[in-house]
N, C-alpha and C positions, 0 to 999 in steps of 0.2 A: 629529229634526225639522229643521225650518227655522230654527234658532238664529244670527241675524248677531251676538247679544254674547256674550261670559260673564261669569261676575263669578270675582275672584282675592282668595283668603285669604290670608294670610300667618302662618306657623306657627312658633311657639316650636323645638318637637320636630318636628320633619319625620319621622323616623324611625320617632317613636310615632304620627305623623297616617299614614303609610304605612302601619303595619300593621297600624293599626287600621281604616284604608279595604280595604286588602285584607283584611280579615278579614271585614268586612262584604258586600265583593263588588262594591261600587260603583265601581271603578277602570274607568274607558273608555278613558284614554290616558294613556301615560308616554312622557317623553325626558328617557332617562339623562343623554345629554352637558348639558341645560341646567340638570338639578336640577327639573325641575318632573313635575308628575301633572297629572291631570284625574277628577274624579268626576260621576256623572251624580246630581241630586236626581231626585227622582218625579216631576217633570214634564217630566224628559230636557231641562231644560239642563246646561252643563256650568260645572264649578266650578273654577279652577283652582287648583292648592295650592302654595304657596312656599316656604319657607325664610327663616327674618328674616335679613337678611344684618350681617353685621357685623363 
């Protein structure tokens, strides 16, 4: 769609949110170098998913 925002989660396990999104199928974009994904919800915005940093 026409999406000008998204909304960003920030995730305990990155690792288990990754393959559990890729498992699901929801994955619309990733970049490796920065550590982040993107998932699409059912109304095709996109979600972006983090890593708690720390």
């Amino acid at each position: 769609g026409d999406n000008e925002f998204h909304l960003a989660l920030v995730v305990d396990d990155f690792d288990a949110a990754h393959a559990h999104h890729k498992k699901m199928g929801c994955i619309c974009y990733e970049n490796e170098k920065m550590g982040i994904y993107f998932i699409n919800d059912p109304d095709d915005y996109w979600i972006e998913i983090v890593p708690v940093r720390r």
